[in-house]
C-alpha positions in Angstrom: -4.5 -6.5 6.7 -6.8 -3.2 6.8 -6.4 -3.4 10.7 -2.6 -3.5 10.3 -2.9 -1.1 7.8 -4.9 2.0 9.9 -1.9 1.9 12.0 0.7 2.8 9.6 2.0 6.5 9.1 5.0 6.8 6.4 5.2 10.4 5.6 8.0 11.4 3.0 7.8 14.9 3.9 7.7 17.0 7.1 4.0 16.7 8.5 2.7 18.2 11.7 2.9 16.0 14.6 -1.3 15.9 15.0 -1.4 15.4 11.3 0.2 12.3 11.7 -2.4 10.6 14.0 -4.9 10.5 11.5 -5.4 7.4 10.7 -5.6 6.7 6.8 -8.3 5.7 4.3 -7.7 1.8 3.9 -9.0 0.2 0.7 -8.6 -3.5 -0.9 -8.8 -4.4 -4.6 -8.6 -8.0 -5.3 -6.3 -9.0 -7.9 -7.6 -12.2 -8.7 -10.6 -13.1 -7.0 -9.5 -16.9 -7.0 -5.7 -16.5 -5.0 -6.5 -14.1 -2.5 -3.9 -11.4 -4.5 -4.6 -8.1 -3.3 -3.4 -4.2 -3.8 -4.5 -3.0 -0.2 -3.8 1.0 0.2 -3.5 2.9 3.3 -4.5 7.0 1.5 -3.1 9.8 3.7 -4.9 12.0 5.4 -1.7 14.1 5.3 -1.6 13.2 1.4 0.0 11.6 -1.0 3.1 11.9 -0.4 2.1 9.6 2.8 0.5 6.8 1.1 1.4 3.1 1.8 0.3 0.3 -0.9 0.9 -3.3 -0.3 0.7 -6.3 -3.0 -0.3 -9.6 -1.3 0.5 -11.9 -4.3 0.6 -15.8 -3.7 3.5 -16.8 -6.1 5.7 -15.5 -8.7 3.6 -15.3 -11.7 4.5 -13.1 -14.4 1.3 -10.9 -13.8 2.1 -10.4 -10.4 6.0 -9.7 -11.2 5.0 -6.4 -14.1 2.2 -5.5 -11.4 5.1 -5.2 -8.6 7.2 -3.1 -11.8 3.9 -0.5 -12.4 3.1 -0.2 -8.8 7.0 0.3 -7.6 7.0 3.0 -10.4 4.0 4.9 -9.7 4.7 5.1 -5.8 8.2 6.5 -6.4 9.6 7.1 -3.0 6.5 6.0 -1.1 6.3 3.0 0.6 5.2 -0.2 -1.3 5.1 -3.4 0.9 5.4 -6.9 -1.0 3.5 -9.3 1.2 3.7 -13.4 0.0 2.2 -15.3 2.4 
């Protein structure tokens, strides 16, 4: 995923062409370490505005279902990827 993830650019506001080629800071934060749930976010360099988070979540447990309700909320118009494998 953090391969996957240095390749994506999803600006939500005018950037500068060379801006965008910077890849982003990719991080993972387990969920539940016995799962393999993850929050995996690609930070900007651009900023914010460009982030990208994606939840890989394994089934449909109520946990994962208010985590997808605080994450969609906080991210706003930024992409937010829901990954179940």
């Amino acid at each position: 995923a953090n391969a996957l993830f240095k390749e994506i650019r999803a600006p939500t506001k005018e950037v500068k062409e060379n801006e965008r080629r910077m890849p982003p800071t990719v991080t993972a934060q387990d969920l539940w370490d016995f799962d393999g749930s993850a929050l995996h976010t690609a930070e900007a360099w651009t900023g914010a505005s460009g982030d990208v988070q994606a939840l890989v979540f394994p089934n449909t447990d109520v946990k994962y279902i208010n985590d997808i309700n605080t994450i969609s909320d906080a991210m706003g118009p930024r992409l937010f990827l829901l990954v179940n494998p």
